[in-house]
mmCIF file of the N, C-alpha and C atoms, coordinates in Angstrom:
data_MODEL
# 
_entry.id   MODEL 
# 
loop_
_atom_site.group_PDB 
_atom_site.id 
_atom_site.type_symbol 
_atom_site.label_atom_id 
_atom_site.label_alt_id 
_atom_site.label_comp_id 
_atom_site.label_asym_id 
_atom_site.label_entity_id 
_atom_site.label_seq_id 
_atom_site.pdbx_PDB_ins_code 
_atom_site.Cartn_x 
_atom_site.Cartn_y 
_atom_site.Cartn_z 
_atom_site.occupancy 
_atom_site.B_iso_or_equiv 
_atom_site.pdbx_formal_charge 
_atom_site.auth_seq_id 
_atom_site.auth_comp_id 
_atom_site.auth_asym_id 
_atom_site.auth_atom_id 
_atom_site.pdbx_PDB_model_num 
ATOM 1   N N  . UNK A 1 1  ? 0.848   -1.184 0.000   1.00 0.00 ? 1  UNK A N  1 
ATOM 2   C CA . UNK A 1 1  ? 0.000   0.000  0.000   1.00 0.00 ? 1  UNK A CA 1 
ATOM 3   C C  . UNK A 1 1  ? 0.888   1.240  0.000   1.00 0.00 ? 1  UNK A C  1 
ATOM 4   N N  . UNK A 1 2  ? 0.165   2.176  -0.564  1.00 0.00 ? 2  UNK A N  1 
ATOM 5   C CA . UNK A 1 2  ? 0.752   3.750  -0.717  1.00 0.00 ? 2  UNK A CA 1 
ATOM 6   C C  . UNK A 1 2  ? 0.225   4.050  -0.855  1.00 0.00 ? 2  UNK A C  1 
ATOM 7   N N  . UNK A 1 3  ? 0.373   5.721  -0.750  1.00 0.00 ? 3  UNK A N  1 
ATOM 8   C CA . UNK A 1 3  ? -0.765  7.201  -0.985  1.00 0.00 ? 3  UNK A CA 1 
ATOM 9   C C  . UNK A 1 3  ? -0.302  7.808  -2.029  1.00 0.00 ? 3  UNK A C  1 
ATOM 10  N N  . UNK A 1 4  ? -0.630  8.279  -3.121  1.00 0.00 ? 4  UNK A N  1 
ATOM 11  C CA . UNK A 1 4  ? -0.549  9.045  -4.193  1.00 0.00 ? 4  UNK A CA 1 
ATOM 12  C C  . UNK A 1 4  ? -1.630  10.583 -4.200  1.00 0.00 ? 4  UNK A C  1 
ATOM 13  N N  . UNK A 1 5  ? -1.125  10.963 -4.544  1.00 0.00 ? 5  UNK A N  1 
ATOM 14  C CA . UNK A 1 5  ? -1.673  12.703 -4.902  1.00 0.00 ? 5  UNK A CA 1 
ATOM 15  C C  . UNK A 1 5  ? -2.623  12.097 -5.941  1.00 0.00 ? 5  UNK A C  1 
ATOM 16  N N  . UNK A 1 6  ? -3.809  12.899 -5.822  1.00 0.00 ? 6  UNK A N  1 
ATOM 17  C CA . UNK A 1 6  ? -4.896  12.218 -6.957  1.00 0.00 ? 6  UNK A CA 1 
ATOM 18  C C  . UNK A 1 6  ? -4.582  12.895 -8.015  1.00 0.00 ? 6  UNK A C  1 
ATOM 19  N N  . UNK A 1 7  ? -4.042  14.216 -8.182  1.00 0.00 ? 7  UNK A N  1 
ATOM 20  C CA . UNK A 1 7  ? -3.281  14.880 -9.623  1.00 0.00 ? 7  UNK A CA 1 
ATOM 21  C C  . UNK A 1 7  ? -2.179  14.321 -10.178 1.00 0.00 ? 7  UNK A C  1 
ATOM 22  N N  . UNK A 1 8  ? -1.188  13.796 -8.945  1.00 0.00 ? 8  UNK A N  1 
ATOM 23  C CA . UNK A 1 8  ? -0.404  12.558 -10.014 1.00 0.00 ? 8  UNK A CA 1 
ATOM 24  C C  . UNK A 1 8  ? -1.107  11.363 -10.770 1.00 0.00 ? 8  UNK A C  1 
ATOM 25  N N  . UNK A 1 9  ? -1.691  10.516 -9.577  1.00 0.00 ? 9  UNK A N  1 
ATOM 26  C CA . UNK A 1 9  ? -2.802  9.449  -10.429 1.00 0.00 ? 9  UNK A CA 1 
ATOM 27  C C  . UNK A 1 9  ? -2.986  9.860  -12.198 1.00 0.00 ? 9  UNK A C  1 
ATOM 28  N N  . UNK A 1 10 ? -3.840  11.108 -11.613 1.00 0.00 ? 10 UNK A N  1 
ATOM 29  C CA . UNK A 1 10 ? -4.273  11.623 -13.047 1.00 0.00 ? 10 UNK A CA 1 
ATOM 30  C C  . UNK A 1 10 ? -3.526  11.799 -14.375 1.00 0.00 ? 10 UNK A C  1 
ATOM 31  N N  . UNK A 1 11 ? -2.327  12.325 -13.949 1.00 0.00 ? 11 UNK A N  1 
ATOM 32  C CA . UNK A 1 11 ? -1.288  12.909 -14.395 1.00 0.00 ? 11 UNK A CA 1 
ATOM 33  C C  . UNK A 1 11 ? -0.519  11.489 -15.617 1.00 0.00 ? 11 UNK A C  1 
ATOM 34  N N  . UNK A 1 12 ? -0.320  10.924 -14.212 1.00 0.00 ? 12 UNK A N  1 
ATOM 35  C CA . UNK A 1 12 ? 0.762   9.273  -14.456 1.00 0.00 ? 12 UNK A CA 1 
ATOM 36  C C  . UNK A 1 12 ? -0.668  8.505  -15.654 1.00 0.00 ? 12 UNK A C  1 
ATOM 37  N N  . UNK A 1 13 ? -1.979  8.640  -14.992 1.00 0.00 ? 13 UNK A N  1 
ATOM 38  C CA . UNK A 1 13 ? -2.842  7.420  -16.031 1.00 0.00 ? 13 UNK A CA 1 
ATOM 39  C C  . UNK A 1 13 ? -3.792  8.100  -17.290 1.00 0.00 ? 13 UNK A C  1 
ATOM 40  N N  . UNK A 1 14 ? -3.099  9.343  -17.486 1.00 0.00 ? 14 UNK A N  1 
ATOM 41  C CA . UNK A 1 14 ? -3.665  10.043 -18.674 1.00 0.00 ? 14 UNK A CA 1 
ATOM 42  C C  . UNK A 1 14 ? -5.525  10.047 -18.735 1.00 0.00 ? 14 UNK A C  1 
ATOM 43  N N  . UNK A 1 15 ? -6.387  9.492  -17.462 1.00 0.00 ? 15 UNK A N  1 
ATOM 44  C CA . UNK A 1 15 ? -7.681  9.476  -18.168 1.00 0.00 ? 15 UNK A CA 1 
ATOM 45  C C  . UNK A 1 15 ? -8.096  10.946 -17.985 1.00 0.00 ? 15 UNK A C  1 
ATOM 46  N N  . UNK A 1 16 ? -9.337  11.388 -18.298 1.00 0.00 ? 16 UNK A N  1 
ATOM 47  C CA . UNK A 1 16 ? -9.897  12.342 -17.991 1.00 0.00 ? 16 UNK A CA 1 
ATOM 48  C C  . UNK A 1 16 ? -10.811 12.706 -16.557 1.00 0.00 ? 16 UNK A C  1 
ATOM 49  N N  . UNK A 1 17 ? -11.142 13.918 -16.206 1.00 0.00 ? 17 UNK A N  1 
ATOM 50  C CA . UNK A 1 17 ? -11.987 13.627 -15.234 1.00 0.00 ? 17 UNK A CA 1 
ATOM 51  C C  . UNK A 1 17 ? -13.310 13.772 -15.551 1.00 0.00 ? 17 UNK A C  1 
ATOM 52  N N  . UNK A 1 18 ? -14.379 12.952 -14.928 1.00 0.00 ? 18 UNK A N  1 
ATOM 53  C CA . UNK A 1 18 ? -15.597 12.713 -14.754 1.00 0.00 ? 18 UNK A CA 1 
ATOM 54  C C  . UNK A 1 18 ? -16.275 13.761 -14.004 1.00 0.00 ? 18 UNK A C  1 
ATOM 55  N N  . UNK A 1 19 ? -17.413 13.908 -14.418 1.00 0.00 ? 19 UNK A N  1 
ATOM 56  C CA . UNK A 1 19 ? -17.851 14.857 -14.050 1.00 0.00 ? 19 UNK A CA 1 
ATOM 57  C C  . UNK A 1 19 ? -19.099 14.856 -12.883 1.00 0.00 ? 19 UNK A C  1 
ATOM 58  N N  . UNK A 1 20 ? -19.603 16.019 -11.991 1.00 0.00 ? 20 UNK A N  1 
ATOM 59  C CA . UNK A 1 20 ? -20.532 15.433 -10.938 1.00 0.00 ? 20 UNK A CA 1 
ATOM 60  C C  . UNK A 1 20 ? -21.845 14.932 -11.533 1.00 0.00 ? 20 UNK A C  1 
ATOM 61  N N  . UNK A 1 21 ? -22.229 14.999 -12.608 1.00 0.00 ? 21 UNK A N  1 
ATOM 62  C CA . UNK A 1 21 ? -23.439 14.116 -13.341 1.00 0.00 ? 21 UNK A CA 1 
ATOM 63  C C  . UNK A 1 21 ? -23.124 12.918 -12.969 1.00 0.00 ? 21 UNK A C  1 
ATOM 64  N N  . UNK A 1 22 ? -21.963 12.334 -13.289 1.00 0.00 ? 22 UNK A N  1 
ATOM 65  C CA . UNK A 1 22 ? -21.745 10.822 -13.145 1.00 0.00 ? 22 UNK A CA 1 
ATOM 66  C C  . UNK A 1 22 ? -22.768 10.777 -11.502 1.00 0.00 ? 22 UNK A C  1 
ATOM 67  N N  . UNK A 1 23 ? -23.150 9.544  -11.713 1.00 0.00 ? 23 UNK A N  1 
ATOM 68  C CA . UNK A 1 23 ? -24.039 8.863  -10.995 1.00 0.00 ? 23 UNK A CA 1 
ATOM 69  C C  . UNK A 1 23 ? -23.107 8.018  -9.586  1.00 0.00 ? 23 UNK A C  1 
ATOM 70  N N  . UNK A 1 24 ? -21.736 7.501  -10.493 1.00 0.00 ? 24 UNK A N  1 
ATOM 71  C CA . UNK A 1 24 ? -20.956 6.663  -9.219  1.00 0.00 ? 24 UNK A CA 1 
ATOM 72  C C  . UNK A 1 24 ? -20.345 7.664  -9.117  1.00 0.00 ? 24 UNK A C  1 
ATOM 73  N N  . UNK A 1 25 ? -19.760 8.514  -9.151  1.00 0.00 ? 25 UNK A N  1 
ATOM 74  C CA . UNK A 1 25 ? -19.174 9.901  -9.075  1.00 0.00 ? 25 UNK A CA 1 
ATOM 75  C C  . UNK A 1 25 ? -20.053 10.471 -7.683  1.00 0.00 ? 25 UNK A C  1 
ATOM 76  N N  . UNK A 1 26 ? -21.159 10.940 -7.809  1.00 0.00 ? 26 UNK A N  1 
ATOM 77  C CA . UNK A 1 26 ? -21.896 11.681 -7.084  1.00 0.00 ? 26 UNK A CA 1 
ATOM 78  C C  . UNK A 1 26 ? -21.915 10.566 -5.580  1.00 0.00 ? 26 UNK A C  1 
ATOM 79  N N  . UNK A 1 27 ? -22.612 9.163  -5.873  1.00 0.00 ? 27 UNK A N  1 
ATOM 80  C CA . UNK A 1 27 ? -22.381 8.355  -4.695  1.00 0.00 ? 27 UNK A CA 1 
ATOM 81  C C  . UNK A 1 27 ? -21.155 8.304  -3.844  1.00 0.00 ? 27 UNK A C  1 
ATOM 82  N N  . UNK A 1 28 ? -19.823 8.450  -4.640  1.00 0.00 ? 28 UNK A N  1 
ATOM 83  C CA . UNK A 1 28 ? -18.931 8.752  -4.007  1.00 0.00 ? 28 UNK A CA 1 
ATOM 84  C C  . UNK A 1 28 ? -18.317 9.784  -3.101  1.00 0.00 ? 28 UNK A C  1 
ATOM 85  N N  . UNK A 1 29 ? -18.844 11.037 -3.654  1.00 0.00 ? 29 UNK A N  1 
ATOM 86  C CA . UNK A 1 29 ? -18.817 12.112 -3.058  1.00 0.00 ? 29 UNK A CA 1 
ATOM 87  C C  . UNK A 1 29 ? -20.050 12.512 -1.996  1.00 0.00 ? 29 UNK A C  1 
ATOM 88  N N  . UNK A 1 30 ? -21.160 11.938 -1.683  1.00 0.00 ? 30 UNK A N  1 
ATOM 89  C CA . UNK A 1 30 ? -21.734 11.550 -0.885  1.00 0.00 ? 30 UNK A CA 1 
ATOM 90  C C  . UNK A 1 30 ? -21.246 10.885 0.043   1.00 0.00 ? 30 UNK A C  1 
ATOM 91  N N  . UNK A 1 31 ? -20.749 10.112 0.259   1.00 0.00 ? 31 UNK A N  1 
ATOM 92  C CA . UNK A 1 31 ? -19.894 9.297  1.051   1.00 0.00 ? 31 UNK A CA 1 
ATOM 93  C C  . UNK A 1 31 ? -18.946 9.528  1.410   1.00 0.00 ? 31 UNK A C  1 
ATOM 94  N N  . UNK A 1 32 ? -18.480 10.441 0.695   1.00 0.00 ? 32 UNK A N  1 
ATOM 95  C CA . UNK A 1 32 ? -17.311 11.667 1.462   1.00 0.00 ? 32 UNK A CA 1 
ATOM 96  C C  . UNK A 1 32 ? -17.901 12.347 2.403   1.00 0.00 ? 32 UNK A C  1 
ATOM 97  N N  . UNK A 1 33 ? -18.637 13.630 1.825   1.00 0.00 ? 33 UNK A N  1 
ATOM 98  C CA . UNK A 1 33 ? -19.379 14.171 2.947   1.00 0.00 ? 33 UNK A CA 1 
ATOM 99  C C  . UNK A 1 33 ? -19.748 13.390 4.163   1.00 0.00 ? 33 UNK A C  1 
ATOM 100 N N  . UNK A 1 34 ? -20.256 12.378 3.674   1.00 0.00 ? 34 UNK A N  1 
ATOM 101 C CA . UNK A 1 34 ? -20.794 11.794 5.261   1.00 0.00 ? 34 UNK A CA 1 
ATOM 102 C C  . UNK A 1 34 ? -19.864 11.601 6.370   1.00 0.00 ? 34 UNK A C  1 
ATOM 103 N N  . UNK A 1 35 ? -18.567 11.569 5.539   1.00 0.00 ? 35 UNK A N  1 
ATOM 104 C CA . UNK A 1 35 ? -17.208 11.085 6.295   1.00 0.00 ? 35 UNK A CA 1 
ATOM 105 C C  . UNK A 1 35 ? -17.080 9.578  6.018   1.00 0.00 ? 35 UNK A C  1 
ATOM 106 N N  . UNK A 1 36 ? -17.495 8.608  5.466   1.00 0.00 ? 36 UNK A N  1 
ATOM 107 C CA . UNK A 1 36 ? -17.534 7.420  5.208   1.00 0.00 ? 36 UNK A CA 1 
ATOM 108 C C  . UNK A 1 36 ? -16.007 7.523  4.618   1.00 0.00 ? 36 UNK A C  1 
ATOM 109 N N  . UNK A 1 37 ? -15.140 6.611  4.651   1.00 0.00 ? 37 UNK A N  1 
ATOM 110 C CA . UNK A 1 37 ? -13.771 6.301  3.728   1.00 0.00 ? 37 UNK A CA 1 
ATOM 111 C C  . UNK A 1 37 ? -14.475 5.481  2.748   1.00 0.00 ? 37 UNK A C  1 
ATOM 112 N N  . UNK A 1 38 ? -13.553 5.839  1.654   1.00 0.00 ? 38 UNK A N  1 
ATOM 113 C CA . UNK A 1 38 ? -13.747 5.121  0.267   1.00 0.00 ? 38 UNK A CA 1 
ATOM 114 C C  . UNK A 1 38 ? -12.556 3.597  0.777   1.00 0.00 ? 38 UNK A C  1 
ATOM 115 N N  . UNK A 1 39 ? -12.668 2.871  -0.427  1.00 0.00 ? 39 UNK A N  1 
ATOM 116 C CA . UNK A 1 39 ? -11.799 1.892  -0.579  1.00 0.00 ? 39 UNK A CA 1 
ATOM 117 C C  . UNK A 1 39 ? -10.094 2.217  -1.304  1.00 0.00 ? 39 UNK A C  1 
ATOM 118 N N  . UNK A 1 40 ? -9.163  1.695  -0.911  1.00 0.00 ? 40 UNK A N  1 
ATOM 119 C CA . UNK A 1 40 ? -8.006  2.115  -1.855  1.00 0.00 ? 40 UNK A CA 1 
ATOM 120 C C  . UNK A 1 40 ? -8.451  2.214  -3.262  1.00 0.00 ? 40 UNK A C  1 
ATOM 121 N N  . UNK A 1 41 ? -7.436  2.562  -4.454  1.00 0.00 ? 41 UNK A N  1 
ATOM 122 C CA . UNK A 1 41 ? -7.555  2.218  -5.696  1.00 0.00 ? 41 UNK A CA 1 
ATOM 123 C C  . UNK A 1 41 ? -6.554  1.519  -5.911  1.00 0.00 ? 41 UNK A C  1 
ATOM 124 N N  . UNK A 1 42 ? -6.855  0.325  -6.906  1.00 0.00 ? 42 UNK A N  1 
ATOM 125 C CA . UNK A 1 42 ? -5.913  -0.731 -7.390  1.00 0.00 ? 42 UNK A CA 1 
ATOM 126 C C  . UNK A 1 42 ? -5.579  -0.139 -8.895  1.00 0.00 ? 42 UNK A C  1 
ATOM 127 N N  . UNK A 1 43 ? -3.846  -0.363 -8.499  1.00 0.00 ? 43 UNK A N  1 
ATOM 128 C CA . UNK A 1 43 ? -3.546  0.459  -9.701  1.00 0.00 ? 43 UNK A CA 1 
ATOM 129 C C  . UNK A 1 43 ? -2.540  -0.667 -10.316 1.00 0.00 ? 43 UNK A C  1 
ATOM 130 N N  . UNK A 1 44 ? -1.862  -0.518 -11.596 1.00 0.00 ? 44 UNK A N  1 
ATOM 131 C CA . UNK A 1 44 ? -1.176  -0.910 -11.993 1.00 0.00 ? 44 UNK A CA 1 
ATOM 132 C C  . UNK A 1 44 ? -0.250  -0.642 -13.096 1.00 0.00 ? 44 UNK A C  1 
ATOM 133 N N  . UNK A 1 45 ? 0.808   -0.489 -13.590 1.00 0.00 ? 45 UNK A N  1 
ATOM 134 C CA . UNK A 1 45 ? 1.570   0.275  -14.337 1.00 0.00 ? 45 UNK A CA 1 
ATOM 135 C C  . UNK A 1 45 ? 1.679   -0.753 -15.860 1.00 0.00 ? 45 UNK A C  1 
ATOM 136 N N  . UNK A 1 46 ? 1.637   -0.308 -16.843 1.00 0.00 ? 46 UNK A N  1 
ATOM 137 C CA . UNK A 1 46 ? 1.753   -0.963 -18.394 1.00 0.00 ? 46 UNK A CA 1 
ATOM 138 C C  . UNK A 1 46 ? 3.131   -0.288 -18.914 1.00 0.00 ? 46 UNK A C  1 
ATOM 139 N N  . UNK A 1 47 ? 3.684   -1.535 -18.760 1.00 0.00 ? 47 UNK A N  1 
ATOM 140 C CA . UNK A 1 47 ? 5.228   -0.826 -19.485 1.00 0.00 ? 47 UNK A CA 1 
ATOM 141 C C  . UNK A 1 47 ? 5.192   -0.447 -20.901 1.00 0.00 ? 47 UNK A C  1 
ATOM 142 N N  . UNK A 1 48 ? 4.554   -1.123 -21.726 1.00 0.00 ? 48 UNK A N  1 
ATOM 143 C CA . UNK A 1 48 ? 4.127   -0.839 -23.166 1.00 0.00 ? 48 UNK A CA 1 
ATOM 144 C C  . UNK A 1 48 ? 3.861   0.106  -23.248 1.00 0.00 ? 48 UNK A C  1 
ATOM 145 N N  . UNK A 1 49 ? 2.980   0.879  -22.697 1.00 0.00 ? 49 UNK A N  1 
ATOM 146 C CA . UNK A 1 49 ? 1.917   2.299  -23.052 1.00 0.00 ? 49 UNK A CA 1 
ATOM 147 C C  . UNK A 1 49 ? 2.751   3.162  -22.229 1.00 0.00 ? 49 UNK A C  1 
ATOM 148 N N  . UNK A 1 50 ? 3.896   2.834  -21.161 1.00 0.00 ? 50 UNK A N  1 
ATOM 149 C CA . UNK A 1 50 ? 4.340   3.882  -20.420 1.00 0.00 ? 50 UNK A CA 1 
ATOM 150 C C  . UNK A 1 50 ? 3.573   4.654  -19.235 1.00 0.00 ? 50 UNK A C  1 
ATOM 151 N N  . UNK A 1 51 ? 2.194   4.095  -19.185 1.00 0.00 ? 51 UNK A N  1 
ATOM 152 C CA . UNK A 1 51 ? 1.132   5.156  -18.283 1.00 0.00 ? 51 UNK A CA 1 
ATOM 153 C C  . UNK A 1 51 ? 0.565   3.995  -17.444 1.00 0.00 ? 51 UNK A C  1 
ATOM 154 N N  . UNK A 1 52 ? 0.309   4.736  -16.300 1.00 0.00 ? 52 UNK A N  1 
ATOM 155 C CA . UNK A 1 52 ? -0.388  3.997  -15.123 1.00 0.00 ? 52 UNK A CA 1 
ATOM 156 C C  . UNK A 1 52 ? -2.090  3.521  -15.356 1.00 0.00 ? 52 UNK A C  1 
ATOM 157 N N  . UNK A 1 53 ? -2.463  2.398  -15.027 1.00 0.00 ? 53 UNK A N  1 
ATOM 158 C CA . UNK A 1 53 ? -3.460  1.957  -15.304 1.00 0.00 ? 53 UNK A CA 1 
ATOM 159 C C  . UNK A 1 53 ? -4.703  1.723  -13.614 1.00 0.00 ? 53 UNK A C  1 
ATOM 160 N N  . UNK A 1 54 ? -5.742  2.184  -14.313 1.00 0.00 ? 54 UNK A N  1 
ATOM 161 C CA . UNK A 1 54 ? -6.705  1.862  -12.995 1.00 0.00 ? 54 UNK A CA 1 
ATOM 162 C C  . UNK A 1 54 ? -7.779  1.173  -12.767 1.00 0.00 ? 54 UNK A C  1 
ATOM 163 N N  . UNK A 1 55 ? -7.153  -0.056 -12.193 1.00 0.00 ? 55 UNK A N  1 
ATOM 164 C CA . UNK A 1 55 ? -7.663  -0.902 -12.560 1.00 0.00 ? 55 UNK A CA 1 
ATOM 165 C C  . UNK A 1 55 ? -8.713  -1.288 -11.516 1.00 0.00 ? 55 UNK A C  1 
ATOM 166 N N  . UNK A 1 56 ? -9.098  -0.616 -10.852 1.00 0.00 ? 56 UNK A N  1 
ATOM 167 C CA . UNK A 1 56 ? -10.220 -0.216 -9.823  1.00 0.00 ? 56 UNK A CA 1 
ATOM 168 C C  . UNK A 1 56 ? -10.182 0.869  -9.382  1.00 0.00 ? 56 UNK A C  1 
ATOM 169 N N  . UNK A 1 57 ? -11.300 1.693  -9.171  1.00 0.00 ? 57 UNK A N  1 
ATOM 170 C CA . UNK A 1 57 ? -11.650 3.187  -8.537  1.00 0.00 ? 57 UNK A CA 1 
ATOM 171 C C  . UNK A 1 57 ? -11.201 4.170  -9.101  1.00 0.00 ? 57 UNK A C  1 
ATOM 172 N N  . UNK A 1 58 ? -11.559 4.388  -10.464 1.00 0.00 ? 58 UNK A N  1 
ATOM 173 C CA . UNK A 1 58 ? -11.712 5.773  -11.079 1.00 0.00 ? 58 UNK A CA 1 
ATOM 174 C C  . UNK A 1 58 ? -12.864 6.147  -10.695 1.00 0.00 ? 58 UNK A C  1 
ATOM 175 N N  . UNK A 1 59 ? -13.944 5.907  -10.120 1.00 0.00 ? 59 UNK A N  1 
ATOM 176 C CA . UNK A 1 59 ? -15.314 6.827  -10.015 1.00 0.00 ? 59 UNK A CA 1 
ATOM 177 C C  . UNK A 1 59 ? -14.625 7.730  -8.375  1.00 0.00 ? 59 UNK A C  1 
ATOM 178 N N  . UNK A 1 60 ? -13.959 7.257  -7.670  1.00 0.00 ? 60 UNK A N  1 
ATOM 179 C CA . UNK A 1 60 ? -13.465 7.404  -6.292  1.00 0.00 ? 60 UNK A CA 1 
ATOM 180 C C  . UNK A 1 60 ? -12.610 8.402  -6.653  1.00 0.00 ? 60 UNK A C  1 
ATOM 181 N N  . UNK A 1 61 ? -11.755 7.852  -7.423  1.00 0.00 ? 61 UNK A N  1 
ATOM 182 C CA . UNK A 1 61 ? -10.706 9.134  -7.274  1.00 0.00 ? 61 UNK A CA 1 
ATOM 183 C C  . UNK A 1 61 ? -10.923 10.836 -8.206  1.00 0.00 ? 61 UNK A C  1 
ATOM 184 N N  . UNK A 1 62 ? -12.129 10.532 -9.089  1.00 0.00 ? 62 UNK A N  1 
ATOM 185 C CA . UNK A 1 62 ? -12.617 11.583 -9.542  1.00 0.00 ? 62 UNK A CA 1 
ATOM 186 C C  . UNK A 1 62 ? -13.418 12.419 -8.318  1.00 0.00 ? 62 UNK A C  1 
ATOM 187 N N  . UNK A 1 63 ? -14.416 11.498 -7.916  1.00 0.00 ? 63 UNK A N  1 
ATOM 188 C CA . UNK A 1 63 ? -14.653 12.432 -6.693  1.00 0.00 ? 63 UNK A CA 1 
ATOM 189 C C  . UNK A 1 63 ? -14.415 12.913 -5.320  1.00 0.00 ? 63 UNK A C  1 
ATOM 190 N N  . UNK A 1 64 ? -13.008 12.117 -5.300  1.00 0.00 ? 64 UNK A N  1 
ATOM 191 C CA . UNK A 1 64 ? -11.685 13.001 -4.422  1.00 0.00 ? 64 UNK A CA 1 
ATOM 192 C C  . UNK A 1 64 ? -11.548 14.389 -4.872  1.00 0.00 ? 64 UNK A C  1 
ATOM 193 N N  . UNK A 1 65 ? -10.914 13.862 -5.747  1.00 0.00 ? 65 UNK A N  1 
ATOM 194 C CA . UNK A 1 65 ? -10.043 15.051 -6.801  1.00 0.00 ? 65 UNK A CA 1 
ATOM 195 C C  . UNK A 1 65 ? -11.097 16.243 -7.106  1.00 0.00 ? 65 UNK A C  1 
ATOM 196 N N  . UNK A 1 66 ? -12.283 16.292 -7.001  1.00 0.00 ? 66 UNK A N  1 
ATOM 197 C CA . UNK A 1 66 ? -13.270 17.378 -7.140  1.00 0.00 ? 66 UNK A CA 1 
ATOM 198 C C  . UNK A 1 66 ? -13.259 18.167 -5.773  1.00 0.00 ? 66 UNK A C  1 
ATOM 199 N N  . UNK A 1 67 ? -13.296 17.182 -4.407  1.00 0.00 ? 67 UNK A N  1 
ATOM 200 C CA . UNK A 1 67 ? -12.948 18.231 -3.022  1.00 0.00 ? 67 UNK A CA 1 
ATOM 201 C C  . UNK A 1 67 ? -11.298 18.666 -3.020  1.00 0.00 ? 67 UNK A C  1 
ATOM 202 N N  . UNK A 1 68 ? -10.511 18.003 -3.118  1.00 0.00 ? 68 UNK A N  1 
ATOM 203 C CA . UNK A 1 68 ? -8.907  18.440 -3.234  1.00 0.00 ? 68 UNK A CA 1 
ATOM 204 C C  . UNK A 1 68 ? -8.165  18.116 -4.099  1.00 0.00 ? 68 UNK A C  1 
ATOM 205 N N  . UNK A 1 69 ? -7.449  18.402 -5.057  1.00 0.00 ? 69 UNK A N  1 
ATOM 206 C CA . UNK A 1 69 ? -6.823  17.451 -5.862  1.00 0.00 ? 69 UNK A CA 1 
ATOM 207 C C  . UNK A 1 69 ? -5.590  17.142 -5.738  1.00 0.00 ? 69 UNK A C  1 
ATOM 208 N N  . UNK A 1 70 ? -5.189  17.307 -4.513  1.00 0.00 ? 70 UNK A N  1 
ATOM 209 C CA . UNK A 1 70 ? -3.843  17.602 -3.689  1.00 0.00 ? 70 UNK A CA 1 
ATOM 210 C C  . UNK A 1 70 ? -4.382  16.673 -2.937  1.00 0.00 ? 70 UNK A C  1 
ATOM 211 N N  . UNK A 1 71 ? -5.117  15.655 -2.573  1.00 0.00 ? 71 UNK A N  1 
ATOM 212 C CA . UNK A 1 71 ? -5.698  15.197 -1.400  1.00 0.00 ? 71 UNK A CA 1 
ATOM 213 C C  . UNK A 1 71 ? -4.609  13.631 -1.684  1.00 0.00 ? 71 UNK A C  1 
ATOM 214 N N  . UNK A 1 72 ? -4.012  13.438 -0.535  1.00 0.00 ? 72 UNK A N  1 
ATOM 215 C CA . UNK A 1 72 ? -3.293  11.960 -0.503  1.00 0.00 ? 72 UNK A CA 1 
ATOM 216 C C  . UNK A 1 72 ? -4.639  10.760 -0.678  1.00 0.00 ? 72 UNK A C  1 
ATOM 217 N N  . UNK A 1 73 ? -4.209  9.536  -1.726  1.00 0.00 ? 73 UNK A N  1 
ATOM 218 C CA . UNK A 1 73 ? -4.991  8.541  -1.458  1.00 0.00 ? 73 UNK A CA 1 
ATOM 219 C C  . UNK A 1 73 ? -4.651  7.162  -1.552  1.00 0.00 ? 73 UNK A C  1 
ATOM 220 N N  . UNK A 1 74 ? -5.072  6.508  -0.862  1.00 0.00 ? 74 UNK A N  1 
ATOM 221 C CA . UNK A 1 74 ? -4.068  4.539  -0.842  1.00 0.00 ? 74 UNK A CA 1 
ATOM 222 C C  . UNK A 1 74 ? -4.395  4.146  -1.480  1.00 0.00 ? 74 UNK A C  1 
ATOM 223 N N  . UNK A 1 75 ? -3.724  3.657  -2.395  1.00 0.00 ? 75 UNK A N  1 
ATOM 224 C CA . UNK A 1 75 ? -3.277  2.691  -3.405  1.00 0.00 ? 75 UNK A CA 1 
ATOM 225 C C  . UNK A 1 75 ? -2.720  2.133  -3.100  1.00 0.00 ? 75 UNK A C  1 
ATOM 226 N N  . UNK A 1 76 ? -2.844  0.336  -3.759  1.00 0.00 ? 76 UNK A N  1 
ATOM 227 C CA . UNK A 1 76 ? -2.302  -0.908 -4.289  1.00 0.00 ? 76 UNK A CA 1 
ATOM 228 C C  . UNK A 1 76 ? -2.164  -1.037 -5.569  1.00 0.00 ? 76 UNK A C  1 
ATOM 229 N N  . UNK A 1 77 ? -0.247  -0.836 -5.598  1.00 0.00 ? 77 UNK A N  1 
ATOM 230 C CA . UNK A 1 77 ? 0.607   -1.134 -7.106  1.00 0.00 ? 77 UNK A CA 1 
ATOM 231 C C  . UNK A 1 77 ? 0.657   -2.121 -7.288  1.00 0.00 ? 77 UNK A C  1 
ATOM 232 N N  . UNK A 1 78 ? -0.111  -2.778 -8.067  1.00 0.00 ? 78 UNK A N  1 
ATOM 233 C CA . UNK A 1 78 ? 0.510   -4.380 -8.252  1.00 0.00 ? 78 UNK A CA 1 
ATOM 234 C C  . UNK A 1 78 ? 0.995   -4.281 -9.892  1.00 0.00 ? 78 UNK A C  1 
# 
């Protein structure tokens, strides 16, 4: 386990961000507010493509990254 900056995430796995329409987006950020913790994101790196891959919890870390995008978050590199 490790914490990554959700603007590196972003940065390192080239996707875009989602927006608060998203539906798992919004549940997530609900669950912030409440104070509930999210789950880590499982990440993983593709040497081919050069860019980090996410291979669980992009809806999570978009709606991190909408309250801070500086905000530390745990990840599993496998």
């Amino acid at each position: 386990m490790t914490t990554l900056a959700a603007k590196d995430i972003f940065r390192a796995s080239g996707v875009s961000l989602l927006g608060v329409s998203n539906s798992h987006v919004e549940k997530d950020r609900a669950r912030i507010t409440r104070g509930k913790k999210l789950s880590p994101l499982l990440l993983f790196r593709n040497p081919d493509q050069g860019r980090l891959v996410i291979a669980d919890g992009y809806h999570r870390l978009c709606a991190v990254y909408m309250f801070d995008e500086d905000a530390m978050i745990p990840c599993k590199i496998v």
